[in-house]
N, C-alpha and C positions, 0 to 999 in steps of 0.2 A: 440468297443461298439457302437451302432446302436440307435440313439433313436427316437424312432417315432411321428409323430402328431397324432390328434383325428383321421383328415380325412385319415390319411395311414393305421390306422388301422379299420378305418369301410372299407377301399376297399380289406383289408385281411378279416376281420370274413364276408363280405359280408352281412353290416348290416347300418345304417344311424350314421353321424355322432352325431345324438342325442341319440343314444342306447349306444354307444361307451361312453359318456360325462356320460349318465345316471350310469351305470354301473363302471364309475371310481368314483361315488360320493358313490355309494354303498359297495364301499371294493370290487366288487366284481373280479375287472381285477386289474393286478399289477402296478398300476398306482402311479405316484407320480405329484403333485402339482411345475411347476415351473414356477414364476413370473406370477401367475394365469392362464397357461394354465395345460391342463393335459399332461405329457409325459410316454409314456411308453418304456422298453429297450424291444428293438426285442427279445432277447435271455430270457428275461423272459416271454413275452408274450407266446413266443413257448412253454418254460416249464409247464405255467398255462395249453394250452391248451390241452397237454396231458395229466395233474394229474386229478384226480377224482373231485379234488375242483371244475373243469371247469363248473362244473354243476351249474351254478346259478338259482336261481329261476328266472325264467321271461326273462331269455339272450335272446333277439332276435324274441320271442312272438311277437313283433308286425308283423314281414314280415314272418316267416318259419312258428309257427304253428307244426312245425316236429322235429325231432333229427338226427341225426347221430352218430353213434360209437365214442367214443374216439379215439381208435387208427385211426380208418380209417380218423376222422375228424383234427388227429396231422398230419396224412401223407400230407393230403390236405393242411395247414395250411403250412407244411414246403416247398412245392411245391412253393406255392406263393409267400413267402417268398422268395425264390429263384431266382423266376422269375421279383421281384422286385430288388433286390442286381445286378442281371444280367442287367437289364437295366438299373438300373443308373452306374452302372459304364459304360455300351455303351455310354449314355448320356454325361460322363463329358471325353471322349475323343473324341466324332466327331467333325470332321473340325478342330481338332490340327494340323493335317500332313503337314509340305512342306518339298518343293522337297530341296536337297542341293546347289542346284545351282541359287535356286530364291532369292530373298531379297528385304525386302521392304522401298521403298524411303522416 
């Protein structure tokens, strides 16, 4: 299980982390309240944003303005998603490696 902050997910829906905050006060993303920040599970965030609920009134009105498809908008959504799980886990192995023969004094 994956659990995200505000700002990991305003750099997934590509929106401010003040619309992300607004919107978990709203009901209207699957957010839950811990130790006063908002967290969401990656894996339901994905589910929200293919189901029809996704449609919030006012999601993201302040930068888009526009919509996109559900599905086309879940394919995107898990694209990112992907492409964030792929860098950190690049992240939390560079510079482990040495050689067998080094050791340090």
């Amino acid at each position: 299980m994956t659990i995200l902050t505000i700002p990991e997910v305003a750099r997934i829906l590509r929106v401010t982390p003040k619309v992300v905050r607004e919107q978990c006060a709203k009901g209207c993303l699957p957010a839950r309240k811990i130790g006063g920040s908002w967290r969401i599970e990656e894996s339901l965030l994905a589910q929200w944003f293919q189901s029809p609920e996704a449609a919030c009134p006012s999601f993201g009105e302040e930068k888009s303005g526009g919509s996109i498809s559900l599905p086309r908008a879940g394919s995107a959504l898990e694209d990112r998603l992907e492409r964030i799980r792929r860098n950190s886990r690049k992240s939390t192995t560079t510079g482990l490696k040495r050689t067998s023969g080094s050791s340090r004094a």
